[in-house]
Residue, then its C-alpha position, 0 to 999 in steps of 0.5 A: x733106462x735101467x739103474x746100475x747097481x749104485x742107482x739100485x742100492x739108493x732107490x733100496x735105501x729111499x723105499x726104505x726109508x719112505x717105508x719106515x716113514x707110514x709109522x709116523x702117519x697120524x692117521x692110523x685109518x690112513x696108515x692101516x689103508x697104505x700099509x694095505x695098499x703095499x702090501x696087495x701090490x708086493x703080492x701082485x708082483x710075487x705072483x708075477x716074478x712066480x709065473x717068470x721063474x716058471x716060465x724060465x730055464x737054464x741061462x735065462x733063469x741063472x742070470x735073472x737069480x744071479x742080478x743083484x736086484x732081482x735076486x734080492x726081490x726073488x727073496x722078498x718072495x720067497x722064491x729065490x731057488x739058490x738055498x741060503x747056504x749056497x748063497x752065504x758060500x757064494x758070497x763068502x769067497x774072496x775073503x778068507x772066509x768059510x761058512x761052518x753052519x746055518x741054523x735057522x736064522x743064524x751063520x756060523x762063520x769062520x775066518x781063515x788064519x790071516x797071518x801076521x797083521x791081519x785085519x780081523x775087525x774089519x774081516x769080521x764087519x767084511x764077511x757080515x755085511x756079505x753074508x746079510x746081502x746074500x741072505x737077509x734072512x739070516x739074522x745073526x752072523x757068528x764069526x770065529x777066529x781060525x783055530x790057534x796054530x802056526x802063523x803061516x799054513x804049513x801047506x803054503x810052504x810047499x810049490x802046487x805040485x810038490x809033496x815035499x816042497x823041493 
């Protein structure tokens, strides 16, 4: 049976923990043998998912770069063939946000003027959390207020289609 994206993001969270757990092995020979044990088996299968990707083309190879969980294992390897900033663009759209630069490990990012009452903590804490899905290699994420200016887009005044609004 294959997991939904929910089942995925648990199993993620258990091997991580379970991952984070060697540490605490008292037995450093034992600890040294698993870590060794992990890290010949993620090799194997880099190797794999390398020999899929090359053997794939067109719909097949979209669809397997755009599943959220073979995406991120593409990424573990380094073979995700979406570079970081399509993706960190991919993931910024819905939330009135837009990616200004990535340079080396950070994102450059900054929110579109909300209006009144907007939500900016919460926008900021939205677009991190995107931006580290998509890319986690992408260590540090700087959001930015929209430039001060008027609280409504003046291009928002006007009809689609309309140069003078009327």
């Amino acid at each position: 049976m294959t997991w939904n994206d929910s089942e995925t993001r648990e199993h993620v969270a258990r091997a991580e923990a379970l991952l984070s757990s060697l540490a605490a092995l008292p037995d450093a020979a034992v600890r040294d043998q698993v870590a060794d044990a992990l890290h010949a088996v993620v090799e194997l299968y880099g190797q794999c998912l390398a020999r899929v990707l090359e053997h794939t083309a067109g719909p097949a190879r979209d669809a397997l770069v755009d599943d959220e969980l073979v995406g991120h294992l593409l990424l573990v390897h380094d073979l995700h063939p979406e570079p970081v900033e399509a993706r960190v663009r991919r993931a910024l759209r819905g939330l009135r946000a837009e990616l200004v630069a990535v340079e080396g490990r950070l994102a450059r990012v900054r929110l579109a003027a909300g209006g009144c009452g907007s939500h900016a903590e919460r926008a900021e804490e939205d677009v991190r959390a995107a931006v580290t899905w998509a890319a986690p290699e992408i260590e540090r994420v700087e959001v930015t207020e929209p430039a001060p200016g008027t609280l409504i887009p003046v291009d928002s005044l006007f009809r689609a289609g309309t140069a003078s609004g009327t």
